[in-house]
C-alpha positions as CSV (number, residue, x, y, z in Angstrom):
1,X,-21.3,-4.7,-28.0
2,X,-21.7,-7.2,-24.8
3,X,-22.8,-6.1,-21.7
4,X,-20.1,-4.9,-20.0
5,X,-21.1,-4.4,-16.6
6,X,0.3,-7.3,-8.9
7,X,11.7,-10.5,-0.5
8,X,9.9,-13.8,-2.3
9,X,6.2,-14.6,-3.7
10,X,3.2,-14.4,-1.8
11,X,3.0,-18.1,-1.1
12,X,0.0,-20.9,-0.7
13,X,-1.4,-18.9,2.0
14,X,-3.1,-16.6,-0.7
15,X,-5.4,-19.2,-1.3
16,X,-7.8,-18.5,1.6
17,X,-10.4,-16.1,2.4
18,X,-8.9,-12.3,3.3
19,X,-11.7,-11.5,5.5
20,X,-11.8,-7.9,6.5
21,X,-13.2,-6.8,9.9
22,X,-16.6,-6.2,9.7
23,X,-20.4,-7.1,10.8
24,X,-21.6,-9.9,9.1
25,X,-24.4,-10.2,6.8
26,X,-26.2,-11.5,3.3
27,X,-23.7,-10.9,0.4
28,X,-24.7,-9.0,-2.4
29,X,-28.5,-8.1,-1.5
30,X,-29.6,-4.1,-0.7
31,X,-27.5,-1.9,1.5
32,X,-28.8,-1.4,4.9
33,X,-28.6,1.4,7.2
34,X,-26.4,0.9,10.5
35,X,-26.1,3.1,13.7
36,X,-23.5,5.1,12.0
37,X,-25.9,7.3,9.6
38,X,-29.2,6.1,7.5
39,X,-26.6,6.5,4.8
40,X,-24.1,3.9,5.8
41,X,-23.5,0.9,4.1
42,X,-23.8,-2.6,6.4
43,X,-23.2,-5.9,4.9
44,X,-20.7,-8.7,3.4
45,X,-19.2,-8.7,-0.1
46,X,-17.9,-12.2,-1.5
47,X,-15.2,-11.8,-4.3
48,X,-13.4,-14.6,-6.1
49,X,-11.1,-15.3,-9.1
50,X,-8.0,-14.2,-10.6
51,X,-4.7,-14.2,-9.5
52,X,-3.9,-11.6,-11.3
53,X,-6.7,-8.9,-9.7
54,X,-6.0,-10.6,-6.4
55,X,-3.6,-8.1,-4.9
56,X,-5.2,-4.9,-6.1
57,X,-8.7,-6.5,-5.1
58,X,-7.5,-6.5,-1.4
59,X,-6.1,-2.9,-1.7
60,X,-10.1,-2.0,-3.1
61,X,-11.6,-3.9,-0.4
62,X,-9.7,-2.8,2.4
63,X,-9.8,1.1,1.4
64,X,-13.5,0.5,0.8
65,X,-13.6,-1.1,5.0
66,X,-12.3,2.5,5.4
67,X,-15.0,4.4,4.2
68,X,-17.3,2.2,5.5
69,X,-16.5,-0.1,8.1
70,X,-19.7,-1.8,8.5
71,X,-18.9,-3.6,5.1
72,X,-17.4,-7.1,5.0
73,X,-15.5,-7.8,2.0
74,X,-14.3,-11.6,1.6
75,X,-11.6,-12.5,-1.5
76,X,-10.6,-15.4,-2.2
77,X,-7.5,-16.1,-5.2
78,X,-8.4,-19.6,-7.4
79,X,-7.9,-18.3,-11.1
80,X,-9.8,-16.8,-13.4
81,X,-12.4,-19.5,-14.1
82,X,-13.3,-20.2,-10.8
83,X,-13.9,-16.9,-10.2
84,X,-16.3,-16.9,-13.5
85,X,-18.2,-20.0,-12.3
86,X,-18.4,-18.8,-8.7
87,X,-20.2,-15.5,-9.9
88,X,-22.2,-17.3,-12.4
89,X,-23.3,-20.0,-9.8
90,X,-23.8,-17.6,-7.6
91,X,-21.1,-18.4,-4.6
92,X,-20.3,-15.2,-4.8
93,X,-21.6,-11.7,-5.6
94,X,-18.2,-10.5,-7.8
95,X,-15.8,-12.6,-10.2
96,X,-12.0,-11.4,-10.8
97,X,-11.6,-12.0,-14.6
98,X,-7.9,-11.9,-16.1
99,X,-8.6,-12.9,-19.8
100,X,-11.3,-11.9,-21.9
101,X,-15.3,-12.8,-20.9
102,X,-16.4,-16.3,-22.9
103,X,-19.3,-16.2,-25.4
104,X,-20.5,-18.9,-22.8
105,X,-20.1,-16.7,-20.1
106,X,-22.3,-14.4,-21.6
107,X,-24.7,-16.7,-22.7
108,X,-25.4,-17.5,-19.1
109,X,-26.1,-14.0,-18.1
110,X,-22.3,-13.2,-16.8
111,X,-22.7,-8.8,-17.3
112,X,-18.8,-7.2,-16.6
113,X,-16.7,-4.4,-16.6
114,X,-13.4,-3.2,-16.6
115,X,-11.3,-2.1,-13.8
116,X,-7.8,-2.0,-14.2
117,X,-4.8,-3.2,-16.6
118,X,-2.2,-5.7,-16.4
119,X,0.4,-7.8,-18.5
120,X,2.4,-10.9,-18.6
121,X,6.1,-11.0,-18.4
122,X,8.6,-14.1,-19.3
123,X,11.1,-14.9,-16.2
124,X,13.7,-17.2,-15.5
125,X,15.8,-17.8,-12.4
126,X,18.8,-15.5,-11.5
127,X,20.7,-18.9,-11.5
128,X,20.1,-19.6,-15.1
129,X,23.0,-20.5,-16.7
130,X,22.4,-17.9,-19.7
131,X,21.5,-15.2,-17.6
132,X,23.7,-12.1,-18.8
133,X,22.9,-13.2,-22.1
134,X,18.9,-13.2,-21.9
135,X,19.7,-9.5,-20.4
136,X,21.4,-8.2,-23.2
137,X,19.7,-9.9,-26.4
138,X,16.3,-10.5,-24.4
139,X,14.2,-13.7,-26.3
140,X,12.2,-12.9,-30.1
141,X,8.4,-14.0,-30.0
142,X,9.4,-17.0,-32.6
143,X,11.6,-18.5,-29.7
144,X,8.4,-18.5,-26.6
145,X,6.6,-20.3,-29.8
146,X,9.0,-23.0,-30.0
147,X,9.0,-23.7,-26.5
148,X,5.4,-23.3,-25.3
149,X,3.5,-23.7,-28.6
150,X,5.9,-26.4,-30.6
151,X,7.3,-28.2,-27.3
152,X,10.9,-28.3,-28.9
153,X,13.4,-29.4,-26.6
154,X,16.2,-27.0,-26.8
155,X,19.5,-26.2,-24.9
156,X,20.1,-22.3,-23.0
157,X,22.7,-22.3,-26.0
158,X,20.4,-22.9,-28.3
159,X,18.2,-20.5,-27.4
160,X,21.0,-17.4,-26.3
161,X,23.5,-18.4,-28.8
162,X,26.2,-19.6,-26.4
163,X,27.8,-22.3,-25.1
164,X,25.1,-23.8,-22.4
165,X,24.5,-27.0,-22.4
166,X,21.5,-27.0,-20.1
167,X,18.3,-28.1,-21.2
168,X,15.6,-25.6,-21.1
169,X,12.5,-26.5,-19.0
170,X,9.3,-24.8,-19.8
171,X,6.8,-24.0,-17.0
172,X,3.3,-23.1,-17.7
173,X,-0.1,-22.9,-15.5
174,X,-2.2,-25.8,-14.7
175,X,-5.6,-23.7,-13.7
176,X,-7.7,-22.0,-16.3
177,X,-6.6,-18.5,-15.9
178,X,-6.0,-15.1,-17.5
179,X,-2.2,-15.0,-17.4
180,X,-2.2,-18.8,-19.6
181,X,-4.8,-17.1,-22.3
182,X,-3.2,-14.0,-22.6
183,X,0.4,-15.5,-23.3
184,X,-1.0,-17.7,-25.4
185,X,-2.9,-15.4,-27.7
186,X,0.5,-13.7,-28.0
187,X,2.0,-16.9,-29.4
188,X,-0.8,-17.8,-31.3
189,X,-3.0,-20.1,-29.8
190,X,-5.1,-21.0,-26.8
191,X,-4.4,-22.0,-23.2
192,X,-4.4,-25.7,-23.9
193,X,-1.8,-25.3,-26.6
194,X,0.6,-24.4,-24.1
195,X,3.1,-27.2,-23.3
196,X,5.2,-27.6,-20.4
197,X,5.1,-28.9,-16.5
198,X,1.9,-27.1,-15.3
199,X,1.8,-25.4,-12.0
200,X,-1.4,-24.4,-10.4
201,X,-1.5,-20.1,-9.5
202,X,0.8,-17.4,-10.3
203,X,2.9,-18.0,-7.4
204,X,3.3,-21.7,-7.4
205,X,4.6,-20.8,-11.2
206,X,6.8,-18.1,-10.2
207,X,8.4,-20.2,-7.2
208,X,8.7,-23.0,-9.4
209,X,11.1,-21.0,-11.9
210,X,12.5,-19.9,-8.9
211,X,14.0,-22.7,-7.3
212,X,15.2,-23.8,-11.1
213,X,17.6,-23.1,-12.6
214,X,16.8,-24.4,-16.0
215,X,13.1,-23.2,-15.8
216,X,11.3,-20.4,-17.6
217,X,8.3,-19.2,-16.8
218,X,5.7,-16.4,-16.9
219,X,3.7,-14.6,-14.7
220,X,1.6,-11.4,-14.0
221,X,3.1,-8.1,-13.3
222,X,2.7,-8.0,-9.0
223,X,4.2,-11.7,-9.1
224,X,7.2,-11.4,-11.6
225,X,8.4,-7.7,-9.3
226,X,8.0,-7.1,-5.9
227,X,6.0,-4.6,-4.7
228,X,8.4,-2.7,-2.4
229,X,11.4,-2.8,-4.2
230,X,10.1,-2.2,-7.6
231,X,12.7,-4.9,-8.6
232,X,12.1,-8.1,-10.0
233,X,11.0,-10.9,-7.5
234,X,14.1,-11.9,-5.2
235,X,15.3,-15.3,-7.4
236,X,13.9,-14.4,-10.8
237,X,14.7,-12.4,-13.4
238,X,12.3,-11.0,-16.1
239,X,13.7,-11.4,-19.3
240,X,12.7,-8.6,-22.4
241,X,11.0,-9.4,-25.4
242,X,13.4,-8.7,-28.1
243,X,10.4,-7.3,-30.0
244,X,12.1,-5.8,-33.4
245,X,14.3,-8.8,-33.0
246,X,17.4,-7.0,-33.5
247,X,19.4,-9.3,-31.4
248,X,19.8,-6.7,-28.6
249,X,17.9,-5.3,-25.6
250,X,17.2,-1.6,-26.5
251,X,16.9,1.1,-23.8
252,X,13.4,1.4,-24.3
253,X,13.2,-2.7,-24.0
254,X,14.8,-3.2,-20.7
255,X,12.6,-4.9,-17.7
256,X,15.2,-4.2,-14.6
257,X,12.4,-2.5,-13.0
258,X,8.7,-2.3,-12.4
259,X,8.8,1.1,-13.5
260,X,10.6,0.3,-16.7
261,X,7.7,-2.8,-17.5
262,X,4.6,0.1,-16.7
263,X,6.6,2.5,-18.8
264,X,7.2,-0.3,-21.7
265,X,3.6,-1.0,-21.8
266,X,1.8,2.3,-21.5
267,X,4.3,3.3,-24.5
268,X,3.3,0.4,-26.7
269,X,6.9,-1.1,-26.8
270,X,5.8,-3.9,-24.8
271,X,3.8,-5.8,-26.9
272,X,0.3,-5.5,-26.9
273,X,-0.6,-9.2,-26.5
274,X,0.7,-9.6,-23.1
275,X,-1.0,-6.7,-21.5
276,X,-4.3,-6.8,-21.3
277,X,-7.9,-5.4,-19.2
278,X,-8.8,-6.9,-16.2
279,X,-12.5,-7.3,-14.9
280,X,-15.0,-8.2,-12.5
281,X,-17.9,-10.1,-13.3
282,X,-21.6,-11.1,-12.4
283,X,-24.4,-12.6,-13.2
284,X,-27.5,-10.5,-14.6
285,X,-26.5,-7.2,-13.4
286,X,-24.1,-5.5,-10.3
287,X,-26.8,-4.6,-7.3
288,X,-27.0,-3.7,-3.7
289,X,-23.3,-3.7,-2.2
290,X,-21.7,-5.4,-5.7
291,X,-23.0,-1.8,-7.4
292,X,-21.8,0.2,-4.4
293,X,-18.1,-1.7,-4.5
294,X,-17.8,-1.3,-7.9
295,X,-18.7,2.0,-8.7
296,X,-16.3,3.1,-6.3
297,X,-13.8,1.1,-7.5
298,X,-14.2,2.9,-10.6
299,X,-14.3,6.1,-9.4
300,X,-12.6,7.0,-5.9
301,X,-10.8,3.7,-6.2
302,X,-8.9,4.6,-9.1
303,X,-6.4,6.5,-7.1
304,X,-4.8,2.8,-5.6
305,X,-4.0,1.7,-9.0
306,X,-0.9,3.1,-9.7
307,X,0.4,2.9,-6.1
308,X,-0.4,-0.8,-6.0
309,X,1.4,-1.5,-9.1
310,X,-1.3,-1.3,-11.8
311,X,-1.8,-0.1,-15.3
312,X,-5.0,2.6,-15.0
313,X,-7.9,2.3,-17.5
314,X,-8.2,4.9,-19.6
315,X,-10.5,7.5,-18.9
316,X,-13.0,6.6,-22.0
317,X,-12.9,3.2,-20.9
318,X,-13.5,4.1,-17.2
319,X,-17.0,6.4,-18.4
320,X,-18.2,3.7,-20.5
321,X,-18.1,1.1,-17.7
322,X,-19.7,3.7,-15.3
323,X,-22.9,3.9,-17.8
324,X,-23.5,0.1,-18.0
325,X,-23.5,-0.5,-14.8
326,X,-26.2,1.6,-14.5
327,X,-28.5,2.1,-11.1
């Protein structure tokens, strides 16, 4: 096997550094004793990538201040491949990876683990024209094919067998990331099969649907429901995936809530495509603070997942990771 080692959106302003109160010092290197014990950790942690990790990363990091407040951890948001190439180059000691790890990646000494679980909803503003309609019957995989993967043009009536006239206008992601490779595996393809206006991060898609009416979308669980309200982001609507294609939502189908999408997906209704590991990568091997971070993300950390709005590894998963991280 390889080494193995989310109100309105969150807007532009998650593109800069969260920088946690702390002393500064060299990222990554061996953990240094402070004034507060000669077992106290002291230094700075540099942590880049996904959109997708980005809000349960900050949860980690600033838990992790807690216990030790002489550690400075810095996270930046930028998609999944930037946080790839900024571990692999070195920019940073962690990556946040939302899709799978690249053969490339791999090749160039990139070492990862799991950490958490996510998925990708379809969404579409609560203006849409067809909007009881998408409720009720939900969308069949064969019709996200023929709008992302076959670029038809089609009408709301078209595609929710009524009478809207409206054209539909497909939204995808212009930045290499895991939410694009995940819902494109489900249709069948890659990222760069994907058609439709491209939008750079998860909220720039999401906002974009948002403010139209025509749009549809798709986005990572913390960005398609708000985290307070458990509901759907205010102005968007997730629509189900008709998965036996019945022509009908079924209870077991619906997406109202937050709670409904975890349930869906831990049952296996959801389909499996969309909902996928998350992970954190680096190059050669986790060491000094990295190692510290990590491991306790996998262990004491673990207890933040479910209240921040993730999907928890399972426990097999969370042992194996444990052992290749090694000392």
């Amino acid at each position: 096997m390889p080494k193995l080692i989310p109100t309105r959106l969150i807007g532009a302003a998650l593109l800069g550094l969260l920088l946690l109160p702390g002393l500064l010092a060299c990222g990554g290197g061996t953990p240094t004793p402070s004034a507060a014990g000669s077992d106290a950790l002291e230094g700075t942690i540099r942590v880049s990538g996904a959109w997708a990790l980005y809000p349960m990363m900050v949860k980690w990091a600033e838990e992790f201040q807690k216990v030790h407040p002489h550690v400075r951890v810095e996270v930046s948001a930028g998609g999944a491949g930037k946080g790839a190439a900024d571990a692999l180059a070195g920019l940073v000691e962690i990556g946040m990876i939302s899709r799978s790890i690249k053969q490339e990646e791999i090749d160039q000494g990139g070492v990862f683990v799991p950490v958490v679980k996510d998925a990708v909803f379809p969404a579409v503003s609560t203006a849409n024209p067809a909007l009881q309609a998408l409720l009720e019957r939900g969308l069949p995989r064969s019709a996200f094919v023929a709008l992302w993967m076959e670029g038809r043009a089609m009408t709301w009536g078209e595609l929710t067998g009524t009478a809207a006239a409206d054209p539909v206008n497909v939204y995808t992601r212009s930045d290499s990331c895991g939410a694009a490779d995940t819902w494109a595996k489900y249709l069948g393809g890659a990222q760069e099969d994907l058609q439709g206006i491209a939008v750079y991060g998860d909220p720039g898609l999401a906002e974009a649907v948002n403010q139209d009416p025509l749009g549809i979308g798709y986005n990572n669980l913390n960005y398609a429901y708000d985290s307070k309200t458990g509901l759907p982001v205010a102005g968007l609507a997730v629509i189900p995936i008709d998965v036996n294609e019945n022509g009908r939502v079924d209870p077991a189908e619906k997406l109202d809530t937050k709670a409904q999408a975890l349930e869906a997906v831990l049952a296996g209704v959801y389909p499996s495509p969309p909902a996928r590991d998350l992970y954190l990568l680096t190059k050669d091997r986790f060491q000094g603070l990295a190692l510290e971070f990590v491991r306790w993300i996998l262990t004491d950390g673990q207890q933040y997942v479910d209240e921040t709005g993730y999907i928890l590894l399972q426990e097999d998963q969370v042992q194996e990771a444990l052992e290749n991280l090694g000392d």
